[in-house]
C-alpha positions in Angstrom: -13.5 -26.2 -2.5 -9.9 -25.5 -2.6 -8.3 -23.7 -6.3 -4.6 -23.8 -4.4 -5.0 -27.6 -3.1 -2.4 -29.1 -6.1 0.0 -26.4 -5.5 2.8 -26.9 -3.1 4.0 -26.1 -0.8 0.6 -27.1 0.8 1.9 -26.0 3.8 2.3 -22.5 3.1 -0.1 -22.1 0.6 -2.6 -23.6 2.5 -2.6 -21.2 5.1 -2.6 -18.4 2.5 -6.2 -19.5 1.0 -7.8 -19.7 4.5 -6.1 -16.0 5.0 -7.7 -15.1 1.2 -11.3 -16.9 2.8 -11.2 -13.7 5.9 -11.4 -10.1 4.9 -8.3 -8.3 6.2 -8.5 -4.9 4.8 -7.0 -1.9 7.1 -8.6 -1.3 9.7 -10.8 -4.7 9.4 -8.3 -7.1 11.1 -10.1 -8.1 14.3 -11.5 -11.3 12.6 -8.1 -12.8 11.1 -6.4 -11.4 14.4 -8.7 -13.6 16.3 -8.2 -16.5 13.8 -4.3 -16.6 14.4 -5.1 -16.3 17.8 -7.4 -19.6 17.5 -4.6 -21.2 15.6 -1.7 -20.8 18.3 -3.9 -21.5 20.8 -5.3 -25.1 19.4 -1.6 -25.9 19.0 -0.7 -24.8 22.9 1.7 -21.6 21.6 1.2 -18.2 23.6 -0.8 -15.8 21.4 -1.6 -12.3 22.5 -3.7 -9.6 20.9 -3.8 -5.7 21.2 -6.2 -3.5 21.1 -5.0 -2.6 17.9 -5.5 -6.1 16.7 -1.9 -6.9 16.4 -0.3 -10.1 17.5 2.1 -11.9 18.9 2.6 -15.9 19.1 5.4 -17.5 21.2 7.0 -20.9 19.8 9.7 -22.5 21.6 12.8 -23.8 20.2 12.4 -27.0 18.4 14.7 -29.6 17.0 18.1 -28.4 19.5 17.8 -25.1 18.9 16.2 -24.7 22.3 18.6 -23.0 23.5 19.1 -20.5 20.9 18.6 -16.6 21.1 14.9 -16.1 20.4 14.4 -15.1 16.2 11.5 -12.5 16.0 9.5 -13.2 12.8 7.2 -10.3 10.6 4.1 -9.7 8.8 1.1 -7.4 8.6 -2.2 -8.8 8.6 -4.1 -6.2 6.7 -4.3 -5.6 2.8 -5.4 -3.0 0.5 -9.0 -3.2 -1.3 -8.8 -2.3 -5.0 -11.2 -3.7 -7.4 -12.0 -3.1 -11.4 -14.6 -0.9 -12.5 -17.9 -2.8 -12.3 -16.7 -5.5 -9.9 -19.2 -5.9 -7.3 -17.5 -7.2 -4.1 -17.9 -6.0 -0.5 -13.9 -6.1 1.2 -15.8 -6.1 4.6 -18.1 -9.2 4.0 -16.5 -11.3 1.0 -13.5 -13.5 1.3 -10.9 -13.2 -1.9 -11.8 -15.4 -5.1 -8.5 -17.0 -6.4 -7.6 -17.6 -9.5 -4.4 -20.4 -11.0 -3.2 -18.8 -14.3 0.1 -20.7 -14.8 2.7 -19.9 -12.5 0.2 -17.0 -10.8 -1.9 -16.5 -8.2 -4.5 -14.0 -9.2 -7.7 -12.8 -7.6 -10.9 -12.3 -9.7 -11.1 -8.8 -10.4 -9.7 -7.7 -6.9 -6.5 -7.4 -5.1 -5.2 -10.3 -3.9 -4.1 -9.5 -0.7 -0.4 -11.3 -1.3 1.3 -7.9 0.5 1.5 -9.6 3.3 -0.7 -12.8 3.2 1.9 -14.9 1.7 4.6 -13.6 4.1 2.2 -14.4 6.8 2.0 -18.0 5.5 5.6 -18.6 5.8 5.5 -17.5 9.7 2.4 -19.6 10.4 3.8 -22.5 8.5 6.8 -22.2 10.8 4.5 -22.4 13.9 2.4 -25.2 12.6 5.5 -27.3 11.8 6.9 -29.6 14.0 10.1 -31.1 11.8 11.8 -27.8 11.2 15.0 -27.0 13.8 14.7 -23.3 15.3 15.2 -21.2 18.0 12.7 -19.8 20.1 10.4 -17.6 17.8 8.4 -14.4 18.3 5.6 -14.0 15.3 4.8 -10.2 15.8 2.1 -9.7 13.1 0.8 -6.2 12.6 -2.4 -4.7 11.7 -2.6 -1.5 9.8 0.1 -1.4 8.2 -1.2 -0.4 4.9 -2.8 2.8 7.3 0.4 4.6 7.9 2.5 1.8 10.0 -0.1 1.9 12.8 -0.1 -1.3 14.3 4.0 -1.0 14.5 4.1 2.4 16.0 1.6 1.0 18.9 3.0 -2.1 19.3 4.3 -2.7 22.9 7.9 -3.8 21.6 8.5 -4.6 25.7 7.4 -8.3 25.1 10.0 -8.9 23.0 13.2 -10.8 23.9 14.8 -11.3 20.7 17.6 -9.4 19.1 17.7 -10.5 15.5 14.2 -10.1 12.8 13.4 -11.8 10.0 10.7 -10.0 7.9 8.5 -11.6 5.1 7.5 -8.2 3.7 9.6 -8.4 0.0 8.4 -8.4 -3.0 11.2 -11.0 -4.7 13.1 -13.6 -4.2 16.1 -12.5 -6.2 17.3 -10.3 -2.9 17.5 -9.7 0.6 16.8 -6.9 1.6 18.9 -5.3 4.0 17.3 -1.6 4.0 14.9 0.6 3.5 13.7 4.1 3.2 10.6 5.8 6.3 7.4 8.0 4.9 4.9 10.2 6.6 1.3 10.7 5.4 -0.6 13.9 5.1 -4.0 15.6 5.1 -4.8 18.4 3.0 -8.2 20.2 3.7 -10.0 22.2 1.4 -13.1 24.2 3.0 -15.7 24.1 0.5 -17.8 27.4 1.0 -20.4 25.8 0.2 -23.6 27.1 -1.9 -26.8 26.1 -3.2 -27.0 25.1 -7.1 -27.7 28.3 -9.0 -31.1 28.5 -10.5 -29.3 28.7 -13.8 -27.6 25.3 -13.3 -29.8 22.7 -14.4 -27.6 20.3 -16.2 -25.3 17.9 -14.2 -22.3 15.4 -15.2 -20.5 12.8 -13.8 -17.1 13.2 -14.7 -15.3 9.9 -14.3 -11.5 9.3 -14.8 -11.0 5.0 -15.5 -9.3 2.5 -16.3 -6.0 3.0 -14.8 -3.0 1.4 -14.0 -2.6 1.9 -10.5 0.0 0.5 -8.4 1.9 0.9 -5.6 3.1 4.3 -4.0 6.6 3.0 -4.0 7.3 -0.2 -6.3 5.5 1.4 -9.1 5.7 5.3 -8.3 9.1 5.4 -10.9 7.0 3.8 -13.5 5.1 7.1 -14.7 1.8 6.3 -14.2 -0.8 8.2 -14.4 -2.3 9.6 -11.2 -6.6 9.5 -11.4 -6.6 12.7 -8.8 -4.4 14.6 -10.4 -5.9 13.3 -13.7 -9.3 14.7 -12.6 -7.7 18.2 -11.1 -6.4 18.3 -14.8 -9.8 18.4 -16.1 -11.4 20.6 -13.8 -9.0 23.3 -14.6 -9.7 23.1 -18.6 -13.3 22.9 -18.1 -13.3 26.1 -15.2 -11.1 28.3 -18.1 -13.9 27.2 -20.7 -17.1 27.4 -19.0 -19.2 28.2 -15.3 -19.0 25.5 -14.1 -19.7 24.1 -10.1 -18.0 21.2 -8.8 -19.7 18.7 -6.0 -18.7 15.6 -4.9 -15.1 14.6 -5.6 -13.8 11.5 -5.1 -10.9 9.2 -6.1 -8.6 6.8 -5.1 -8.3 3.6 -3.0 -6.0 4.4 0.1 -2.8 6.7 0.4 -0.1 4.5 -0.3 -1.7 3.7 -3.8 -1.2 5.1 -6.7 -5.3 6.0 -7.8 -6.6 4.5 -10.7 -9.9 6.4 -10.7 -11.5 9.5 -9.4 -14.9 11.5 -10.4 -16.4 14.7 -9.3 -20.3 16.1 -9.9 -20.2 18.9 -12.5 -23.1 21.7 -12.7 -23.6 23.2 -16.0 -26.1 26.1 -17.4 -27.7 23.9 -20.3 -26.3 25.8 -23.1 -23.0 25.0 -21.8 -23.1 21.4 -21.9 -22.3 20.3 -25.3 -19.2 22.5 -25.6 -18.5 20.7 -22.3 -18.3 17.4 -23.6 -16.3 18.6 -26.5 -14.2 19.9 -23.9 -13.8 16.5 -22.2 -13.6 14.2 -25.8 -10.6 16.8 -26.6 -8.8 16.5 -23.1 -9.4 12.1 -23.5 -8.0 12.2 -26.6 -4.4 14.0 -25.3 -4.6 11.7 -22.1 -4.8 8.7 -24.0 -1.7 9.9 -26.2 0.3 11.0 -23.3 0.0 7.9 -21.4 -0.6 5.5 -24.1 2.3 3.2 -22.9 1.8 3.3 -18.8 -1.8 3.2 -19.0 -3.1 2.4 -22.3 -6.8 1.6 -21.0 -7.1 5.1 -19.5 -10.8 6.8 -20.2 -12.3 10.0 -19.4 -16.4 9.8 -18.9 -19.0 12.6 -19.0 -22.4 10.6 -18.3 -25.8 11.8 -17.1 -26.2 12.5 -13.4 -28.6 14.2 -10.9 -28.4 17.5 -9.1 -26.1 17.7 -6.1 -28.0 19.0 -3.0 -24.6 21.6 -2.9 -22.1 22.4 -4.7 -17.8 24.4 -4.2 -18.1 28.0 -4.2 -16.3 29.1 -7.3 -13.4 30.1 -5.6 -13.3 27.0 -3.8 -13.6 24.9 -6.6 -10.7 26.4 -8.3 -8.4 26.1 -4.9 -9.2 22.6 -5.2 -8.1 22.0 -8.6 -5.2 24.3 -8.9 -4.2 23.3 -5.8 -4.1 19.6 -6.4 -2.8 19.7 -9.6 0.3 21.4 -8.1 1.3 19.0 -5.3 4.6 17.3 -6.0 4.2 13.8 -7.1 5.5 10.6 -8.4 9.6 10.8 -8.1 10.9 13.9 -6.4 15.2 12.7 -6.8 17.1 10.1 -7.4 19.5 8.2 -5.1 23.4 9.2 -5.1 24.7 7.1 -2.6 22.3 4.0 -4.5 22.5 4.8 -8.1 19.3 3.5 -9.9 16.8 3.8 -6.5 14.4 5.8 -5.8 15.7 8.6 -3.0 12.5 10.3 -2.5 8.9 10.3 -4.0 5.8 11.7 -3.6 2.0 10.3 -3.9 -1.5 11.9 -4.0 -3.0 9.3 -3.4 -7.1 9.9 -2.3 -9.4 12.5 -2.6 -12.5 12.4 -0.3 -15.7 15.1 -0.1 -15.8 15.5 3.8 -18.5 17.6 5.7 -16.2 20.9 5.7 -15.4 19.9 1.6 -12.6 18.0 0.1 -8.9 16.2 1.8 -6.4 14.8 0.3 -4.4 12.6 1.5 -0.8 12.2 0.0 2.2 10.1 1.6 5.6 10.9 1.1 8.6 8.8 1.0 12.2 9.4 1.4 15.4 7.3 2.3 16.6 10.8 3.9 14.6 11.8 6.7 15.3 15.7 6.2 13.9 15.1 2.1 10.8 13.9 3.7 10.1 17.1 5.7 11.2 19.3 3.3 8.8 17.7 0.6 5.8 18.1 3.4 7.0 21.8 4.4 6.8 22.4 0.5 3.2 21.4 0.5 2.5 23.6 3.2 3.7 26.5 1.6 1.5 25.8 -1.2 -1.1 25.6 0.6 -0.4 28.7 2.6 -0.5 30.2 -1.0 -3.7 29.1 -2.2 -5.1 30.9 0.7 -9.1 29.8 1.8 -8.2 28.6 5.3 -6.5 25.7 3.7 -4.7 23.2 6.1 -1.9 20.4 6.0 -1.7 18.3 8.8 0.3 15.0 9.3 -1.4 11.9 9.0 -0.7 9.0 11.4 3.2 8.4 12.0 6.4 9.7 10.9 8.0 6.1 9.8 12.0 6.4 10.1 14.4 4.9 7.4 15.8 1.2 7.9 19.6 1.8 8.0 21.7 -0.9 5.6 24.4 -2.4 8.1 26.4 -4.7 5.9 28.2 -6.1 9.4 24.8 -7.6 10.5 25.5 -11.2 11.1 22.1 -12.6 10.0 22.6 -11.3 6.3 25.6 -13.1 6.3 24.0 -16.1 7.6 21.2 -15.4 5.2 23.2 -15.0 2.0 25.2 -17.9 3.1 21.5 -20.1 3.6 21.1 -18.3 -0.3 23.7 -19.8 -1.9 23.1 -23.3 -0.7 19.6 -23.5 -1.4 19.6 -21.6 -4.7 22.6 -22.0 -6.2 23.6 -18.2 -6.8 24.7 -15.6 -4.9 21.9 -13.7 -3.6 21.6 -9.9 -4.4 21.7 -7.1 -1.0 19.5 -4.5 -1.7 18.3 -1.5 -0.1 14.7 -0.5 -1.3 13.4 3.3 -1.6 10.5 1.4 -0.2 9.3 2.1 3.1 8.3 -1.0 5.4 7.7 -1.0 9.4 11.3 -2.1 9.8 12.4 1.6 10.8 10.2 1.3 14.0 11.4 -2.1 15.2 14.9 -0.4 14.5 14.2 2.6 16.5 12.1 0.8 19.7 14.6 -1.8 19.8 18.1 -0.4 19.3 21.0 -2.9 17.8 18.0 -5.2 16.5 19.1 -7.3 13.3 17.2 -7.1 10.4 16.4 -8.9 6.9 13.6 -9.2 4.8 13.5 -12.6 2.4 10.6 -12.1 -0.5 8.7 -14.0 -2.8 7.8 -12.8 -6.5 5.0 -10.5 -6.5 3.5 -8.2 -9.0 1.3 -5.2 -8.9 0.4 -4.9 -5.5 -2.4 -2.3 -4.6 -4.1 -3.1 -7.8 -7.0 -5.7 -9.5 -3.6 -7.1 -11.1 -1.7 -8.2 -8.3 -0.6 -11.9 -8.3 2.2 -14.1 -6.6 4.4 -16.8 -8.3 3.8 -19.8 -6.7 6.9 -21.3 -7.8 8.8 -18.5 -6.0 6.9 -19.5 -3.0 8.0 -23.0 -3.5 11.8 -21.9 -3.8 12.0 -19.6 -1.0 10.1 -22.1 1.4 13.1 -23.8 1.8 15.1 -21.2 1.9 13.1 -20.0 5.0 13.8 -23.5 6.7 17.1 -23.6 5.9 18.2 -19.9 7.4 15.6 -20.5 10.8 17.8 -23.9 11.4 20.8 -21.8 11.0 20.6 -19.3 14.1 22.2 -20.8 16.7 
């Protein structure tokens, strides 16, 4: 049964329940890449798929615009998979619940998948339809995105013939944005030395940071939230400088370009030194909750019954872990100059993972300057270096470049121009400390044109995230308006 059926416009937000019905999380596209695939093809348009599981979908010009330069139009398939504590839902197997709360779109107790599902609904609205004038299009929709840009960087830009992009990426529909900042992801291995659980150790705990904000790496990384990783380093350290305690199992975190929202680690304890441990962990809640009473108000700090780890850190590995992590820059590293009020460059721990050799992190970094990037990496190297225990930082995936502003580019001026008719105000240009795939299709295809146009979302990455479906209803025609304006 459809929730979204007496919403319009049905023919956008049609398309973005059926995309909410497929589970799309990175690295999980195949089945909605063969679904758009399907779709083109039942309507006669040339659809192609990578082995990457991105893909492209040829329309002609409709409507005299036949003639036209070809308009390339962009998504990304996948989505990140947060859920609440206790929710029980399988991102590989279940489809998206929706919820109708007013103006919102919601999802019940998950994300939402919105970043990019409803931008993907505008581009496949625009292939279904068959009253709207435009020129040739080019519906590149990428997979991994969410992964560190993958599906962009792989992408055989080759097939393309147009020169001007219009991407569906935003996240309002107050702007256009016209510009945006590149990242690169990083690994940091911790080798665990690992030991058996000393005979004196029978007591184990789960400690369990919850109930956290979350968010995105970039949108919400100015927000001072609190980070669940570094939240759980935090702890470790008190407890280590209190008691001998052994660490197994750490864990935390959703993906790298969200801000974590929980994390938990195994703790070993001699008996004896369990109740001044919990005492310990009360105390440390009790400051938490003070300190980030206004970002993250439901934050909690566990210590619950749990069984014996078959292994446990070495000592001194333990305490390279913690001290390490808790040292990592993170959250906002400067503040723009040339863009007062944005965001130049920011860090974000954003998982922590037990691996076979013993713990990674995985942080990604984003900067508008490509030199502030590197120098924020080669600074977590050095720390690294200086923890010592064989410790290693490696990039993760790509080095994503910036998306240069060029207030010259033709289509924002037919853009803002489409803007002002359709909504009555000027729109704003902005350039985001965000970092999108636009930098790639910027670099591969040199003197490309580039916009993004948004719709009004919140808290994307997180159990929160919704969309206003009466943004989606004002920028629909917006979209139709500029596509019937490129001549």
């Amino acid at each position: 049964m459809s929730v979204l059926k007496s919403l319009q416009p049905q023919e956008v937000l049609s398309f973005f329940e059926t995309l909410a019905g497929i589970p799309r999380g990175s690295c999980n596209e195949k089945e909605v890449a063969d679904w758009v695939v399907s779709f083109a093809q039942d309507r006669g348009l040339e659809a192609t798929q990578d082995d990457l599981h991105c893909v492209l979908v040829k329309k002609p010009g409709q409507l005299g615009l036949e003639d036209a330069p070809p308009l390339i139009l962009h998504g990304h398939l996948d989505m990140v998979c947060e859920k609440d504590d206790g929710v029980v839902h399988d991102f590989e197997r279940d489809p998206i619940k929706l919820l109708v709360e007013g103006d919102f779109i919601t999802a019940d107790g998950t994300s939402l998948g919105a970043d990019n599902g409803i931008g993907v609904s505008y581009i496949l609205a625009l292939l279904d339809s068959k009253d709207i004038p435009h020129p040739p299009l080019e519906a590149v929709l990428t997979a991994m995105e969410e992964k560190g840009k993958v599906g962009a960087a792989g992408f055989d830009t080759s097939r393309l013939t147009g020169k001007r992009m219009i991407d569906f990426n935003w996240i309002t529909d107050k702007e256009i944005l016209a510009g945006c900042s590149g990242d690169i992801t990083l690994t940091v291995d911790i080798p665990a030395e690992w030991e058996d659980v000393p005979a004196t150790h029978t007591a184990a705990r789960q400690l369990k940071i919850r109930g956290l904000s979350g968010g995105h790496c970039e949108f919400d990384i100015h927000l001072e939230r609190a980070n669940a990783v570094l939240l759980l380093a935090r702890a470790l350290n008190t407890l280590g400088s209190t008691a001998d305690v052994r660490v197994a199992n750490p864990h935390g975190g959703a993906q790298n370009n969200a801000i974590p929202a929980d994390a938990e680690a195994t703790l070993v304890f001699r008996p004896e030194d369990v109740d001044a441990a919990a005492a310990t962990v009360s105390e440390l809640e009790e400051t938490l909750r003070a300190e980030y009473r206004l970002s993250d108000p439901n934050l909690r700090v566990e210590f619950v019954d749990a069984g014996l780890p078959a292994r446990v850190f070495s000592t001194k590995a333990a305490a390279r872990l913690s001290r390490l992590t808790s040292l990592i820059p993170n959250g906002v590293l400067s503040w723009s100059l040339t863009v007062p009020g944005i965001v130049e460059s920011s860090n974000n721990l954003g998982t922590i993972r037990t691996t076979d050799e013993g713990a990674r992190l995985m942080s990604t970094i984003t900067a508008a300057v490509t030199s502030r990037k590197h120098e924020i990496f080669d600074r977590i190297r050095s720390l690294a270096a200086l923890a010592g225990g064989d410790i290693s930082v490696e990039a993760y995936g790509l080095d994503a470049p910036e998306f240069p502003y060029r207030p010259e580019s033709e289509l924002l001026a037919t853009a803002r121009a489409a803007y002002q008719d359709v909504m009555g105000t000027e729109a704003e240009v902005h350039v985001s400390q965000c970092s999108l795939e636009l930098g790639m299709f910027s670099n591969k295809l040199p003197g490309l044109d580039i916009i993004s146009i948004g719709t009004e979302l919140h808290d994307l990455h997180s159990p929160k995230e919704s969309v206003n479906h009466t943004s989606v209803a004002r920028v629909w025609p917006l979209v139709k308006e500029v596509v019937s304006r490129l001549r």
